[in-house]
N, C-alpha and C positions, 0 to 999 in steps of 0.2 A: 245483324251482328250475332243474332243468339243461335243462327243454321248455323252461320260460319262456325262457329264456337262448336258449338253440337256437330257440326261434317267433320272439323279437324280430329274431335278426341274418335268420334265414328272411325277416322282414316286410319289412326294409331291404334286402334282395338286390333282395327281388320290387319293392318300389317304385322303383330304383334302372334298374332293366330295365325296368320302363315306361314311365318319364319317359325311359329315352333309345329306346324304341322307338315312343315319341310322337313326340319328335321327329324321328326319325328317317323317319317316314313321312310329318308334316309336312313335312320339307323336300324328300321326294322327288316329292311334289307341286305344288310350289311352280313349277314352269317352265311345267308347262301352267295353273294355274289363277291366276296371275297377271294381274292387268287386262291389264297392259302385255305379255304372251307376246307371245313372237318369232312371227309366222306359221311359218318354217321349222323351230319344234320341234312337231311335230303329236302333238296328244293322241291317243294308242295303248295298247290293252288290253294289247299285247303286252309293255307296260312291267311291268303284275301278273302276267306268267304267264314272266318271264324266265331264274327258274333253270331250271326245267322244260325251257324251248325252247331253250334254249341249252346244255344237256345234251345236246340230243336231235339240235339242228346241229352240235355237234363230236366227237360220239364214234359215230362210222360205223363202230362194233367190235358196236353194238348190233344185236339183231336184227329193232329193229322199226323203219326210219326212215319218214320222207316219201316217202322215194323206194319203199320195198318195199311201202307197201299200197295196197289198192284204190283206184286213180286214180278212180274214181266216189265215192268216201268225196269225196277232195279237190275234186272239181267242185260238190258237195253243199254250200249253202247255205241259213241260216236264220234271215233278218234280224232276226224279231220278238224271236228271244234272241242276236241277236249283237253285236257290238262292244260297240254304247251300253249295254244291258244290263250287259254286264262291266265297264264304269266304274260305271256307275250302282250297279252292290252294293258294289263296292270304294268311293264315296265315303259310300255305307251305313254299311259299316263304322269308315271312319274318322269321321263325324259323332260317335260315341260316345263317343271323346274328345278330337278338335278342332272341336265345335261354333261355337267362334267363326270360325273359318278360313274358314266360308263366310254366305253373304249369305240363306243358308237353311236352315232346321231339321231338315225331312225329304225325302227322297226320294219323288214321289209316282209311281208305274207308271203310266204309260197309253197301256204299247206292245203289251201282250195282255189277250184277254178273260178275264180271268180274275176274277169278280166278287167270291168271296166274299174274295181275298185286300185291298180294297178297301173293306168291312166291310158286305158285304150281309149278310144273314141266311138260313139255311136254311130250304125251308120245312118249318115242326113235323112236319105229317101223314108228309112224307115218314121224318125223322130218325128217328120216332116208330118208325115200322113197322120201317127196318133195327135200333135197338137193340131190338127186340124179338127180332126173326130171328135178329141175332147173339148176343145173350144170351139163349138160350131158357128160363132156369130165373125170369126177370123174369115169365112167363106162368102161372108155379104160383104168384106173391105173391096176395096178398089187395089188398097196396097199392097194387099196378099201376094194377087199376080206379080206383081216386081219381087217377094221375099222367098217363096214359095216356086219349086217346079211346079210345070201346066200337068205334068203325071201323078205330082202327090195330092195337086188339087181335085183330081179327076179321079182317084183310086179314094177319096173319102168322100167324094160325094157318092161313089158305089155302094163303097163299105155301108155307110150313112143308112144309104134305101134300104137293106137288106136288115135294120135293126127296127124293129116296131118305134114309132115317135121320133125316130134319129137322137134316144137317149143312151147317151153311153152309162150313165149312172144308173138304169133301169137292170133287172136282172134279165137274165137270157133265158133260154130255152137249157135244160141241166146238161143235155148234151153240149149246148154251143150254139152257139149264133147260126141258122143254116147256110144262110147265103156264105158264112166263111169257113163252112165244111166244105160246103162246093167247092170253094176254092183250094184248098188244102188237097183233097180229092184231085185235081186235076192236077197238082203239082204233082203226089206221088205217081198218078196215071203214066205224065209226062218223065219222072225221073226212073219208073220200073219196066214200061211196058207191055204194064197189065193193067185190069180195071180197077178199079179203088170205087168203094163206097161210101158217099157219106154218111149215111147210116152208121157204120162202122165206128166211125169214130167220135171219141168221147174227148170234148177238151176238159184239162187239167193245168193247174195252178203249177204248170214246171211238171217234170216226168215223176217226181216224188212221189204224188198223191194217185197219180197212177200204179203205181207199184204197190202201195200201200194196199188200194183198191182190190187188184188180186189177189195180194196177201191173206188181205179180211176175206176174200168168195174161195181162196183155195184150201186155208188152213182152219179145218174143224177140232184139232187138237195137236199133244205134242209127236203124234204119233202118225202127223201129215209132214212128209220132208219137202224141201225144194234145194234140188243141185246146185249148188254155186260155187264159181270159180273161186281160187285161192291163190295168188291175194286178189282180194274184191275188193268193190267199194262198200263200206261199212251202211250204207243204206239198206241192203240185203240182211246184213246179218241183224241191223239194230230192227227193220221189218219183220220179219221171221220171230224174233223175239217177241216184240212188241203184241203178235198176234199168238204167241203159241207155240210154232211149229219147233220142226229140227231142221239146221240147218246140213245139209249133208255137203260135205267137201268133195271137191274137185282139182289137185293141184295142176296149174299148167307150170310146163317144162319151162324153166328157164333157161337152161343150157342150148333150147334152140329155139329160143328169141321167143318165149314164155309161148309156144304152141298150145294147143288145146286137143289132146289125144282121144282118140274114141273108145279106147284099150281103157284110158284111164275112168273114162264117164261109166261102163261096163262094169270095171272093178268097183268102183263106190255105189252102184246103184245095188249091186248085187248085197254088198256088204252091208249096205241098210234092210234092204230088204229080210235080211235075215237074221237083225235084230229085230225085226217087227213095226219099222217103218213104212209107210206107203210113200212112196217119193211120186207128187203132183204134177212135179214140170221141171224142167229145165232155163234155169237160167244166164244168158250171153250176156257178154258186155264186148259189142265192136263198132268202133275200135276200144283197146281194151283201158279200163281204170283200175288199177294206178298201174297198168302196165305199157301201154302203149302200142301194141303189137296192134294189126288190122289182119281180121283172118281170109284167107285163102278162099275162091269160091270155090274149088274142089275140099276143104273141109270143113266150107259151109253146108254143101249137101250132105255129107256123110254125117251132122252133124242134124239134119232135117230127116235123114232117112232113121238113126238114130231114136228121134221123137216119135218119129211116126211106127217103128217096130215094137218102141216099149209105150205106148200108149200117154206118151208126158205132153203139157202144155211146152209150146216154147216161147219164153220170154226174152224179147229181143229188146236190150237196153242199146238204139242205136244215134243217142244224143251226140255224138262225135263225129257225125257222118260227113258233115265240108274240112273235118280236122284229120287230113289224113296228108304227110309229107314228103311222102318218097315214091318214086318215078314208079317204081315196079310191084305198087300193089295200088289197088283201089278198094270202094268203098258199095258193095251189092248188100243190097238190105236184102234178110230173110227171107219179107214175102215173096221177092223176087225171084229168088233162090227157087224156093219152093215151089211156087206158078211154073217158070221153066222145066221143073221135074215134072207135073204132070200133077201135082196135088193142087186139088181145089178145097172148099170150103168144109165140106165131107173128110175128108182125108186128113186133115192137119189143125190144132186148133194152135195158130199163134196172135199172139200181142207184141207190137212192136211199140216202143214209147220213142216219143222224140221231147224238144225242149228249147226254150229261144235263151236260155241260159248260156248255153257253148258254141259250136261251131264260129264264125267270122264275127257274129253279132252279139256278143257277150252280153244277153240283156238279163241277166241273176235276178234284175230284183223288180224286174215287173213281172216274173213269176206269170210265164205263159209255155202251154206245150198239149200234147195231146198224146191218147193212146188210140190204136186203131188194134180193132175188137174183129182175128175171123175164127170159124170153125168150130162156132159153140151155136148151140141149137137157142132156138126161139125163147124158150121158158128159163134157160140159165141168161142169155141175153137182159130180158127182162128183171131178172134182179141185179144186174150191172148196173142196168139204169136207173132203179130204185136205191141201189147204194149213192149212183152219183147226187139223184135229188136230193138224199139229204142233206147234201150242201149244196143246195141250189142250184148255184151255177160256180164259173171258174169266173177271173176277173177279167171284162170287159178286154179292157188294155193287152192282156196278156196272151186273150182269142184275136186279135185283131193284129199282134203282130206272129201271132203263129201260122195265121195267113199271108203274111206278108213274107216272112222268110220262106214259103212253099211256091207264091209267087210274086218273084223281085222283079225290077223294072226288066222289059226285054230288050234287044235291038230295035233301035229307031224312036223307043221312050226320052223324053229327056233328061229324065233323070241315069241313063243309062250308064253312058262314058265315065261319069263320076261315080255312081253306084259299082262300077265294076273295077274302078281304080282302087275305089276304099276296100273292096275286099280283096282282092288281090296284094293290095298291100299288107291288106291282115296276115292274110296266112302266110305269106312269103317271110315275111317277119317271126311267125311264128317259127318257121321251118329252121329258120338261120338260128334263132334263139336256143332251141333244141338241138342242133349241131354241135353248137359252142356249147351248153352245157354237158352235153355227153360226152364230147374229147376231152373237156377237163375234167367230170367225174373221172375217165380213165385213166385219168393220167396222177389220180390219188395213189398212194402207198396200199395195198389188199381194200381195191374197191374195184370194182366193176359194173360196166351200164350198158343194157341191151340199148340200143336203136330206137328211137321215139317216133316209130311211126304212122305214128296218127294220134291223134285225144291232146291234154296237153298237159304230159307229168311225163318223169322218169321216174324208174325207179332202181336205182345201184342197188348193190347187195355191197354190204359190211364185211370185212372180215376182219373182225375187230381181236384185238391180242388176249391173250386169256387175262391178265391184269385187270382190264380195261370190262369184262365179263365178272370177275370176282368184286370189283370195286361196285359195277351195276346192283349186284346181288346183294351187296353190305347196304345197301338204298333200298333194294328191295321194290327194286323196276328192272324193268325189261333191257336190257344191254342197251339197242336203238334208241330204248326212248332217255338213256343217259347220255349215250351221243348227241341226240338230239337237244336236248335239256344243258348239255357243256355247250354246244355251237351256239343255241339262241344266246345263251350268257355272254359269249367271246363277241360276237357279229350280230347281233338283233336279228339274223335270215330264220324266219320258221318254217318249220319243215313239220311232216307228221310220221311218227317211227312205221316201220313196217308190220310192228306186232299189233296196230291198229286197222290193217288190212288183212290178217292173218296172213303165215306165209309156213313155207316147208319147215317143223321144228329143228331147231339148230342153228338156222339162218339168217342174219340178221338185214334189213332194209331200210331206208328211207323214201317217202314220196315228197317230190319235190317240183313243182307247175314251172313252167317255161313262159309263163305269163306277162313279169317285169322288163318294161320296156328295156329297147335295145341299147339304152344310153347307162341304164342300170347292169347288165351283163357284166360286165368287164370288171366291175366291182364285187359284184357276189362272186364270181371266180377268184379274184386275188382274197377276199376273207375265208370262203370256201376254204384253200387251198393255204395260205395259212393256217386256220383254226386245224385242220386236219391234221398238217404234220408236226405242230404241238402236242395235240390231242395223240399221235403215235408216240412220238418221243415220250411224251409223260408215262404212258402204259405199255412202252416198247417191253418185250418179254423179254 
């Protein structure tokens, strides 16, 4: 009698603290997400993170302020999870129990590639093999063979031999497991036709830590550049920071399906140069992020010949290599490029990274990938792999399907016919996904969208009314990222403004993933396309 008595008032505390921390969130909401909000109260993340921040601005007794740490941390930005993201969870959150408060049900992402959190599906073959590896006693069932293909059982007892004690919980070798370099190795052999070495290659935690890695062996100060395209993926630019450098721009053309000029790479390398920069390398993104384009293999060579006349690394970000959707281009990696022309290890030094984040098999978050390391001499070599040792190794899990995406079941496997169903399905679905969202970005009021032909984002260009520019500027944000910042409001769709990929000044942009399944489309189009010609009408000039 005396719980019961005790649970009941317990019940009515806790109800009592909800109902006023409903409302209470409710109403703290209420000023920016009001039809009629004031322009000069601007919707600010920093509203959800204010005790925190305001601890931190007035007790200068602390030992860690803004002001004491690395001024490179603070220059260090990262649009694709910044601001709008941090609204967009916090209004996640409150959906749950102010559903009615908003004009929409759920929050849908489509400011990162990240597919499967979107509701792709893994592929089997793959899954198959790591819950094997990682549960090795699944291999002495009987019942396996009924649950399991005879090729996933048989590609981890390979895997298995080639790991010392067949621990997947043991650490590796800093480079990588060998036996799943071999393998890796024979896939690029098989997809370039030229030699690959595993020596060369270094696995990484996703293509990140690879880039990072360069970063840290290329930039000895501010007064080391590396080219990058504009607009980029902000991993470049928050790298670069992170370490020091300058980031030296490169814009590609949008007017002809965001090309990459050699005139253009010429004029900016020159133009650093003569501020007293040393620009280190070159770096690509193909197919391209957040643009989409896949480039040409005639101005991939000139683009190789390029590196090799001004003495630059070239860094080939070419994680999108299965994401490529139109008939009349394809997808030639670098090294391949370059082998064809006649340069060998002597003559060219490139880095190519790949990643099991993207392409058919959207695995984000077992964070597996690799870089492959040529045309850098023996004693630079050697502190490559002294930087990687200090973090050990990369994760088990994430070497082990970075072999497996390099080599998938073949003909007569039997995991085959399915394994080739599921992807084929992937990207076809992809391809259609991107169709329909780029006929109807054009079919907005002053919006415009090149072709998504490969990677998996578009990106329109704004041509937003001057009202709509002046009203940004009373907020004291970026035009896009007030488009951006009205659309999540009206439709929960996140999206990430263009000024967080840099782009041509004056020009305003969104990036937006093709990711959300096919049965979602048709929805984000009719919100799209409303919120838009509100959002005109209201700042029509």
């Amino acid at each position: 009698m005396r719980r019961f008595v005790i649970g009941q008032a317990k019940n009515l505390i806790d109800q009592t603290r909800r109902r006023h921390h409903k409302d209470h969130r409710f109403l703290s909401l209420l000023p920016s997400f009001s039809a009629a909000s004031d322009s000069s109260t601007p919707f600010s993340s920093s509203r959800f993170f204010s005790s925190s921040s305001e601890m931190s601005a007035s007790d200068s007794s602390l030992p860690v302020t803004l002001d004491s740490i690395n001024p490179k941390v603070l220059k260090c930005e990262y649009a694709v999870r910044g601001e709008i993201v941090n609204i967009a969870q916090r209004l996640q959150e409150d959906l749950k129990t102010n559903k009615d408060a908003y004009p929409f049900d759920e929050i849908i992402y489509c400011n990162i590639g990240n597919p499967q959190s979107l509701g792709q599906q893994p592929i089997t073959f793959f899954r198959e093999v790591l819950a094997l590896c990682s549960h090795t006693a699944l291999l002495d069932e009987s019942a396996t063979h009924g649950l399991f293909s005879s090729d996933s059982i048989e590609r981890a007892w390979k895997i298995l031999d080639q790991i010392p004690g067949k621990a997947t919980g043991a650490y590796s070798h800093s480079q990588g497991i060998k036996g799943l370099r071999d393998a890796i190795a024979a896939g690029i052999e098989a997809r370039d036709g030229f030699p690959a070495d595993p020596n060369d290659l270094f696995m990484t935690d996703g293509a990140s830590p690879g880039v990072h890695m360069m970063m840290q062996l290329l930039i000895t100060s501010e007064k080391d550049g590396i080219l990058c395209p504009i607009p980029q993926y902000p991993l470049y630019s928050a790298s670069i920071a992170l370490h020091g450098g300058t980031l030296v721009p490169y814009y590609l053309d949008e007017a002809s399906g965001w090309g990459l000029e050699i005139s253009e790479l010429k004029k900016q390398l020159e133009d650093a140069r003569s501020k007293g920069v040393t620009v280190r390398a070159l770096a690509v993104i193909n197919p391209g992020n957040p643009t989409g384009q896949v480039l040409a293999e005639e101005n991939q060579r000139d683009i190789v010949d390029f590196c090799k006349q001004e003495g630059l690394v070239l860094l080939a970000d070419e994680v999108y290599q299965e994401n490529v959707y139109v008939p009349d281009k394809k997808f030639h990696s670098f090294k391949k490029v370059a082998r064809s022309m006649g340069y060998g290890e002597k003559d060219i030094a490139l880095v190519s990274f790949q990643s099991v984040s993207k392409g058919y098999y959207g695995e984000c978050g077992k964070r597996g990938g690799y870089m492959e390391v040529t045309g850098f001499t023996s004693d630079v070599r050697e502190q490559i792999y002294k930087v990687a040792s200090v973090n050990l190794c990369s994760n088990i899990s994430g070497q082990i399907l970075a072999s497996l995406i390099m080599s998938p079941p073949k003909p007569g496997d039997d995991s085959y016919e399915s394994y080739m169903a599921e992807k084929n399905g992937i990207l076809s679905s992809l391809a259609k996904r991107a169709k329909t969202l780029e006929e109807a970005l054009n079919k907005l009021e002053g919006v415009t969208c090149n072709r998504a032909e490969g990677a998996m984002y578009l990106f329109p260009c704004l041509n937003l009314p001057q009202k709509a520019i002046e009203a940004a500027e009373a907020e004291k944000t970026a035009p896009d990222a007030f488009y951006c910042k009205r659309l999540l409001k009206a439709t929960g769709i996140v999206v990430v403004p263009g000024s967080g990929f840099r782009q041509v000044p004056g020009t305003w942009h969104f990036r937006c993933t093709i990711l959300p399944q096919e049965d979602k489309i048709p929805a984000i189009v009719d919100r799209l396309t409303e919120f838009h010609k509100s959002f005109m009408d209201e700042f029509r000039n």
